[in-house]
N, C-alpha and C positions, 0 to 999 in steps of 0.2 A: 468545328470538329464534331461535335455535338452532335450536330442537325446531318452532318455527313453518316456517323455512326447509329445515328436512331433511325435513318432510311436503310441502312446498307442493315441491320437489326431485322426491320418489317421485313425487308423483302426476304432474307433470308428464312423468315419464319414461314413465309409465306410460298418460297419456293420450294421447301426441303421437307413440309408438313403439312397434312388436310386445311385447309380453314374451318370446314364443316364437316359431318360424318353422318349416320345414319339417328347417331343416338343423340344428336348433339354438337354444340362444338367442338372442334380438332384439335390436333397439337398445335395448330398455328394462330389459335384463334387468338390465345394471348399475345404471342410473341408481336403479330400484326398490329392490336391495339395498344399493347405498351410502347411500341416503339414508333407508332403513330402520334401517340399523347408526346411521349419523351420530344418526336421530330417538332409538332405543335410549339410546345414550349421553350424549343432552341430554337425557334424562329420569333416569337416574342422576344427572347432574351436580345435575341441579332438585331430587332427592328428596334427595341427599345435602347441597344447602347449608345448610340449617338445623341438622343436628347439625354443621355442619364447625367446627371451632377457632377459624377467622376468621369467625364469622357474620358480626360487627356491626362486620365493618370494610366500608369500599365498594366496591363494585363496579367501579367507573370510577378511572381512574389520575387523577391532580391533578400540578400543576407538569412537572415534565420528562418525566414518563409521557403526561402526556396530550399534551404538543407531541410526542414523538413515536409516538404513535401516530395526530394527525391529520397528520403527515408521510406514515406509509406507508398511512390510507385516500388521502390526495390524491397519490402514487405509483400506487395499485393502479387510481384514476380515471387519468390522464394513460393509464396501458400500457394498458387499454381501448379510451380516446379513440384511440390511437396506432395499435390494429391491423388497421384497414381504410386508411390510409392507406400506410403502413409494411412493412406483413403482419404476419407471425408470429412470425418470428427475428428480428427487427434489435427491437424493442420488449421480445422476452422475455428479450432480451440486456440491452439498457441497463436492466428493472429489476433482473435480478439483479445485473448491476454499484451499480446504488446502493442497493441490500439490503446489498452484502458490504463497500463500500466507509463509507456511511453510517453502517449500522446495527453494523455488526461489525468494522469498522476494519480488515481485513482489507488487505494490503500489496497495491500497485498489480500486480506481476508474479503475485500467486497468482488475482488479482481476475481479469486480462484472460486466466488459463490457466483457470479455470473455466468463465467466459462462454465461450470457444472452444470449450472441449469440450465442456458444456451446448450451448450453439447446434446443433455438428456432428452429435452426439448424437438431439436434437429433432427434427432435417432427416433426419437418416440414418433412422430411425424411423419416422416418421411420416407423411414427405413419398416420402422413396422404398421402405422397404419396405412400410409400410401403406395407401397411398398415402392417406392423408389430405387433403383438396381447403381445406391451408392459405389464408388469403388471402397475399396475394402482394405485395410492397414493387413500386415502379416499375419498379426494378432487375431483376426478376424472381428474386425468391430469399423 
């Protein structure tokens, strides 16, 4: 699935964005290479499972692995669904609070100086230096 989504990735980068441009690299010049490296690497991982030490164990986690890992795909849907309503920051904040607090148990004081920095960080970045045309909470932020 990997190796399927890190091609179906490249090409789209490559289809829907310059690779090159006058001044430089294009929008797609990443998208191409990261999902080039990403497909790279899911083909190593494919070629290398059958001699790995764990062949013939499974694939898929069972009991507490699998409850929580269909907690953070139904997590990583909610902050999706979340960020056209919401925008960008206030959604990418409340998953990483319940990544650190959830999954990592992580103390309430370290939990909410992360998010803050994280947050400030993403906006300061993003929104104001690169201006990147986030979506936007009601709030305007």
């Amino acid at each position: 699935m990997l190796l399927a989504f890190s091609l179906a990735f490249a090409a789209g980068g490559l289809k829907y964005y310059p690779y090159w441009s006058d001044t430089g690299p294009g929008s797609g010049f990443l998208p191409a290479w990261l999902g080039g490296v990403m497909a790279a690497l899911a083909l190593l991982m494919l070629l290398r499972r059958p001699r790995a030490a764990d062949a013939n164990t499974p694939w898929l986690p069972s009991g507490e692995g699998a409850r929580r890992l269909i907690t953070l795909i139904a997590a990583s849907v909610l902050y999706v669904a979340l960020l056209k309503p919401l925008g960008m920051i206030v959604p990418s904040a409340l998953y990483l609070a319940f990544v650190m607090r959830y999954f990592e148990r992580h103390a309430w004081w370290l939990t909410a100086a992360v998010v803050l920095a994280a947050s400030a960080a993403n906006w300061l970045v993003f929104v104001h230096w690169l201006k990147v045309p986030f979506p936007l909470s009601p709030l305007g932020f």
